[in-house]
C-alpha positions as CSV (number, residue, x, y, z in Angstrom):
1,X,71.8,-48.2,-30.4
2,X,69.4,-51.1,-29.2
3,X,67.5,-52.8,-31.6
4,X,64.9,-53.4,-29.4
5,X,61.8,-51.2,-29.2
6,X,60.3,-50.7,-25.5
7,X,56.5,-51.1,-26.0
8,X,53.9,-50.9,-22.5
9,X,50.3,-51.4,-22.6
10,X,49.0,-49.2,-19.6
11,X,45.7,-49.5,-18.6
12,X,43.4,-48.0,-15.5
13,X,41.8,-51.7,-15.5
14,X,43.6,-54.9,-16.7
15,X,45.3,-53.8,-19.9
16,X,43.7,-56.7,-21.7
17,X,42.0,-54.1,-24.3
18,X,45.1,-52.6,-24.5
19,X,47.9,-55.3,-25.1
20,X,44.5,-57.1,-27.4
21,X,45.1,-54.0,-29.7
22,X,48.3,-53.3,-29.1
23,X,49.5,-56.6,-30.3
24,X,47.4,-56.5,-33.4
25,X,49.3,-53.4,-34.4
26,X,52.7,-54.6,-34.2
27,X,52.2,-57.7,-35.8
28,X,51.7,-55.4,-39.3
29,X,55.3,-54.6,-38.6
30,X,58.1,-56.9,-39.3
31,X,61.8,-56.5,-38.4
32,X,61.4,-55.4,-35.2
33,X,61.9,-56.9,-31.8
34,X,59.2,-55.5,-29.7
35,X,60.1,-55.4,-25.3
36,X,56.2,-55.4,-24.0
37,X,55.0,-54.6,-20.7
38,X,51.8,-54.6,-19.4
39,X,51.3,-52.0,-16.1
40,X,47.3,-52.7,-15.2
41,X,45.4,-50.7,-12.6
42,X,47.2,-47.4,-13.2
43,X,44.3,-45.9,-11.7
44,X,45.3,-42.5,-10.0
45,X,48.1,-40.0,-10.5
46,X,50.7,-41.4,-8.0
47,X,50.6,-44.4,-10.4
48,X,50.3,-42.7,-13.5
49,X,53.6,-40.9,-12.5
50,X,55.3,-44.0,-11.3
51,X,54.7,-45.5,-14.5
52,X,55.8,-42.9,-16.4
53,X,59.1,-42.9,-14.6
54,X,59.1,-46.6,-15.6
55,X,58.8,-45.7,-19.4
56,X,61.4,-42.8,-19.1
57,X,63.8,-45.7,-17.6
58,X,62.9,-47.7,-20.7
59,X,63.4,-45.4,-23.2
60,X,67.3,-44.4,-21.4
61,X,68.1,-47.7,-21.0
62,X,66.9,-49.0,-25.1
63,X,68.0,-45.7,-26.4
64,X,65.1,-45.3,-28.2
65,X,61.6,-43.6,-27.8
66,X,58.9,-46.4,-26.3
67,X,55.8,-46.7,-27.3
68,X,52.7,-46.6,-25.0
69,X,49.6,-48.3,-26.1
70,X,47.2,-46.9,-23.2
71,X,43.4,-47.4,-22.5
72,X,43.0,-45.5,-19.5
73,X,39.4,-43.7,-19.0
74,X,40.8,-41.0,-17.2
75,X,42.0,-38.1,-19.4
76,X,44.2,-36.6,-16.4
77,X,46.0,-40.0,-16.3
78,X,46.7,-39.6,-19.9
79,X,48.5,-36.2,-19.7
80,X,51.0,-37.8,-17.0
81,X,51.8,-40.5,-19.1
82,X,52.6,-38.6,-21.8
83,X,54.6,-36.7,-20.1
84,X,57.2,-39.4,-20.5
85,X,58.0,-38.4,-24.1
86,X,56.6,-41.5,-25.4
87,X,54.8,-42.0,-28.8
88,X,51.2,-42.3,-26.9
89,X,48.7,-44.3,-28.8
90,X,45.2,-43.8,-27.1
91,X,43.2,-46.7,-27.7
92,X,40.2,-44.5,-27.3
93,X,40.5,-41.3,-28.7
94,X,39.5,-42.6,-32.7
95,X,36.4,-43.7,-32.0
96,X,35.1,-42.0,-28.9
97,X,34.3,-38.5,-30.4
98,X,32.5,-39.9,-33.8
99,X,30.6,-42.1,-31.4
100,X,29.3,-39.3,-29.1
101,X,28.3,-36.9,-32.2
102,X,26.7,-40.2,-33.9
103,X,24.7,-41.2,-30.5
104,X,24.3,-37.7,-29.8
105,X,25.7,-38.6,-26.1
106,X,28.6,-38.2,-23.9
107,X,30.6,-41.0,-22.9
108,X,30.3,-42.2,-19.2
109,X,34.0,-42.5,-18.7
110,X,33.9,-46.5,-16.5
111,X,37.1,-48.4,-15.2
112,X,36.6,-52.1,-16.2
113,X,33.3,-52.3,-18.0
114,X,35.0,-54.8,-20.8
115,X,37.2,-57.1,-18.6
116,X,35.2,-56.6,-15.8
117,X,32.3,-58.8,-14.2
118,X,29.5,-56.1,-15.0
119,X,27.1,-58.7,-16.4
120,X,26.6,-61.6,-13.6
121,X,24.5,-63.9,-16.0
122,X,26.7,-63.5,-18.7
123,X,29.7,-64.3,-16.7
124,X,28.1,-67.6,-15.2
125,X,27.4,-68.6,-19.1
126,X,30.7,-68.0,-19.9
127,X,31.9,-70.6,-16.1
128,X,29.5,-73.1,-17.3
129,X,30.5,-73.2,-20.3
130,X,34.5,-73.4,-19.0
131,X,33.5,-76.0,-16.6
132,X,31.5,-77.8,-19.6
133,X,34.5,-77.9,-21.6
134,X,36.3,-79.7,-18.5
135,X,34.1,-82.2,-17.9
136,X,33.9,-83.0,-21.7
137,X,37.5,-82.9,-22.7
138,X,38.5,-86.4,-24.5
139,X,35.8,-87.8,-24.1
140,X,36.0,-87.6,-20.7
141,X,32.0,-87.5,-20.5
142,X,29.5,-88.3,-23.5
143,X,26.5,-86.7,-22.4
144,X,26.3,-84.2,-25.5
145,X,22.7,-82.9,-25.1
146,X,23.7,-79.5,-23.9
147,X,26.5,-79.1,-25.9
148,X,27.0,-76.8,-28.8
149,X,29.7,-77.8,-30.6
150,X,31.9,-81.1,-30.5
151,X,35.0,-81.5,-32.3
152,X,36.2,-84.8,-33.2
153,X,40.0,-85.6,-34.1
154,X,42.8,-87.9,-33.8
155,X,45.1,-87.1,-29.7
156,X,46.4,-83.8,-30.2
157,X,45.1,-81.8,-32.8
158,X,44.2,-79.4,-30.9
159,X,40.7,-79.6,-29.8
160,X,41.3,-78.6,-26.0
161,X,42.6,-75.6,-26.3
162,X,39.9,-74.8,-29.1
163,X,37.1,-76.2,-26.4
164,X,38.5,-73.9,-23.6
165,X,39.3,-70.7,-25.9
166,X,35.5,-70.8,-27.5
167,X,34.0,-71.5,-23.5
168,X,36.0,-68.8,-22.2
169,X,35.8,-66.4,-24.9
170,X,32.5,-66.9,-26.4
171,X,30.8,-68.5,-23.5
172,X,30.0,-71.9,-26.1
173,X,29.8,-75.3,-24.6
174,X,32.0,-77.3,-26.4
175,X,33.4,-80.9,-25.9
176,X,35.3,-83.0,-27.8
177,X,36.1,-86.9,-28.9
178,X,39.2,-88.2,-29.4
179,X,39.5,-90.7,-32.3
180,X,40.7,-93.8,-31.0
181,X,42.0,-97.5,-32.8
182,X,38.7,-98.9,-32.7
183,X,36.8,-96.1,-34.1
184,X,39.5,-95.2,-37.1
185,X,38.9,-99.1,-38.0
186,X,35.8,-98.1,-39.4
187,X,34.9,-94.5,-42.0
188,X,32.2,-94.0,-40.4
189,X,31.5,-92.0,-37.4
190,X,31.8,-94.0,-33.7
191,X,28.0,-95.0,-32.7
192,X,28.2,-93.0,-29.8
193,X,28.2,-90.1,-32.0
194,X,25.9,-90.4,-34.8
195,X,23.0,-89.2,-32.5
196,X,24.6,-85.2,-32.9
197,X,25.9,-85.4,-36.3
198,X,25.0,-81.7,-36.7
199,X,27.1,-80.8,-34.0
200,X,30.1,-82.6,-35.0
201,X,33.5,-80.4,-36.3
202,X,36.3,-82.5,-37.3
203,X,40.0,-81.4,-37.1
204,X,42.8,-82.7,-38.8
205,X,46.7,-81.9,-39.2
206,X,49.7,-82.6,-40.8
207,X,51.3,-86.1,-40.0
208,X,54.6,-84.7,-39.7
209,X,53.6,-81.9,-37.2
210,X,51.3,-84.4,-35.3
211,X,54.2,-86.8,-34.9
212,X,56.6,-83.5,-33.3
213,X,53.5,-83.1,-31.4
214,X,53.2,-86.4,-30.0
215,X,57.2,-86.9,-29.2
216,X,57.1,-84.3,-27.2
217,X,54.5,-85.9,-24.5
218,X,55.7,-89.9,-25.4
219,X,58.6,-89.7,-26.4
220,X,60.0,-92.4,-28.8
221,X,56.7,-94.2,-28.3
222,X,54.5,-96.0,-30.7
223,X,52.2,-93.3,-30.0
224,X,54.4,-90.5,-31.9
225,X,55.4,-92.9,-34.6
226,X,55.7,-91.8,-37.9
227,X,53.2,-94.4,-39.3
228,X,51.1,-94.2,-36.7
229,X,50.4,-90.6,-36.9
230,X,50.2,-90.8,-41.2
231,X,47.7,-94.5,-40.5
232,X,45.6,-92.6,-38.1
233,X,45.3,-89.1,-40.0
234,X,44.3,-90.4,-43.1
235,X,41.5,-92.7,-41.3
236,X,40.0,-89.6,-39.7
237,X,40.0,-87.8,-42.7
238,X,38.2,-90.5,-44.8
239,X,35.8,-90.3,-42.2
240,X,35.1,-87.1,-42.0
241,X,34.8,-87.0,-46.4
242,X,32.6,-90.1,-46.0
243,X,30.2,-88.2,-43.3
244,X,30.4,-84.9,-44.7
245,X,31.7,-83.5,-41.1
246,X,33.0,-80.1,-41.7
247,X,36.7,-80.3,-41.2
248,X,39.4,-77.5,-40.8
249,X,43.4,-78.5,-40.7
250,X,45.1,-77.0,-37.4
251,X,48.9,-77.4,-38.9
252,X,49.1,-74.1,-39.6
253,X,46.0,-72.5,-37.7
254,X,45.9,-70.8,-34.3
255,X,43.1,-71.9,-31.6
256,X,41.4,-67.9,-32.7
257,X,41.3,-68.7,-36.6
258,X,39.6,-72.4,-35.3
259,X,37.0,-70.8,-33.5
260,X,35.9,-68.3,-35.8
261,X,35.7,-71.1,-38.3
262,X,33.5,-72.9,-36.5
263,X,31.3,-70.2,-35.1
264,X,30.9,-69.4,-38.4
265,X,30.4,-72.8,-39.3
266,X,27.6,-73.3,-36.9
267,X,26.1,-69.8,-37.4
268,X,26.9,-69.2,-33.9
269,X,26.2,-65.5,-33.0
270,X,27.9,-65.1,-29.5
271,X,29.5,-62.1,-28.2
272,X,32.7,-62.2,-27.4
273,X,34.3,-61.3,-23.9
C-alpha cells in the first residue's frame, strides 16, 4: 500500500479558502506525505462529476481513501463530490449554521465573495500598495512620506518578500532599505532615515544562514563571505540596540510570522484579503 495520502482542495471559486485551510490542517499531522491538488471553478454538476471521477482515480491509483477539503457554495455540488467515497471536509458546514441562528439570517450562498474583486476600492488599496512596495524595494526610491512601514536590514534578510506579502495581503505600503558599507560604518541610523524613525522595523538573521543565502546568488564572492556576513550582522544589530528600532530575526521565521509581528508592532489593524 502507498504511503501517500491523495488530498484535493475543490472549490466553486479559486480554492484559495480551501487549500488556506486545508493546509493548516495537515500541517497538525506529522508522518505523512500528503499528494494535493487544487480543482478551482467546479462550478456546475458536469464538473462536479468530472472531478469526482478524478478523486475516485486517486484513491485506485494510492490505494487509499483521499481526502477532499471543499468550499463550494453549492450544496448540490457537494453531494456529487461526495459521491466519490472520499472523507469530505466541508469548509463551511461548522460555522454556517451557528452563524445563521446567531444573526438570525440565512446565508446568501455567493461564488467568489473572498478571493474575488467585490470591493473595487479595497482592491486598488491593496495594487497601490503592491506597486508601492515595487517602487520602494532596496532602496530603490526614498520618498517615505506615504509609507507605512519600512524595514531596514543587511541584502537578503528577507525584507522583499515581507514588503510584497504585507502589500498584497494586507494592502500596507511598505518599503525597505538595504544596509549598505557606509551606513554599517556608523551605529546609528543612515541620515536619510532618521526623519521616519517611528516607521522603521529592523530585521536580522543568522550569519551562517545569511552567508547560504548569499552563495546562492554570488557565488564564492566577497559578498557571501563568511566574515562579511558575521561583520555586517553584528553592525546592523548594534544599530538597531543603539536606536531602539524594533527588530525580529528571520533565520528561522516565515514572511506570515514577519508580518504579523510587525502589524502588531505598529498597531496596524488591516484586514486581510
Amino acid at each position: 500500500m502507498s504511503t501517500s495520502r491523495p488530498v484535493f482542495y475543490v472549490s466553486d471559486g479559486t480554492g484559495i479558502t480551501a487549500e488556506t485551510i486545508g493546509h493548516s490542517l495537515l500541517t497538525q499531522f506529522t508522518g505523512f506525505s500528503f499528494v494535493t491538488d487544487r480543482l478551482s471553478f467546479i462550478d456546475d454538476p458536469d464538473k462536479a462529476r468530472e472531478a469526482c471521477q478524478r478523486i475516485v482515480t486517486a484513491g485506485e491509483r494510492y490505494q487509499v481513501r483521499p481526502i477532499v477539503v471543499n468550499s463550494c457554495v453549492d450544496p448540490q455540488l457537494s453531494l456529487i463530490l461526495a459521491e466519490s467515497g472520499a472523507l469530505m471536509l466541508d469548509v463551511f458546514a461548522p460555522f454556517i449554521e451557528p452563524l445563521e441562528r446567531e444573526l438570525n439570517s440565512p446565508r446568501h450562498s455567493r461564488v467568489g465573495r473572498a478571493h474575488g474583486m467585490v470591493d473595487f476600492e479595497t482592491y486598488h488599496r491593496r495594487i497601490n500598495a503592491m506597486n508601492f512596495a515595487l517602487s520602494h524595494d532596496d532602496g530603490v526610491a526614498l520618498d517615505y512620506d506615504e509609507a507605512d512601514v519600512i524595514l531596514v536590514a543587511v541584502s537578503r534578510a528577507g525584507k522583499t518578500p515581507t514588503c510584497i506579502y504585507l502589500a498584497l495581503h494586507y494592502g500596507v505600503k511598505a518599503a525597505n532599505y538595504p544596509l549598505t558599507d557606509e551606513d554599517l560604518e556608523s551605529d546609528r541610523l543612515p541620515p536619510r532615515l532618521r526623519a521616519y524613525r517611528r516607521k522603521l522595523f529592523g530585521l536580522t538573521i543568522d550569519p551562517e544562514r545569511l552567508q547560504q543565502i548569499r552563495q546562492e546568488r554570488r557565488p564564492n564572492s566577497r559578498y557571501c563571505a563568511p566574515e562579511t556576513c558575521r561583520r555586517e550582522v553584528a553592525a546592523a544589530e548594534q544599530m538597531f540596540q543603539m536606536e531602539r528600532i524594533p527588530t525580529l530575526s528571520t533565520t528561522h521565521t516565515s514572511i506570515e510570522e514577519i508580518s504579523s509581528k510587525v502589524l502588531t508592532t505598529f498597531g496596524l489593524q488591516r484586514e486581510m484579503f
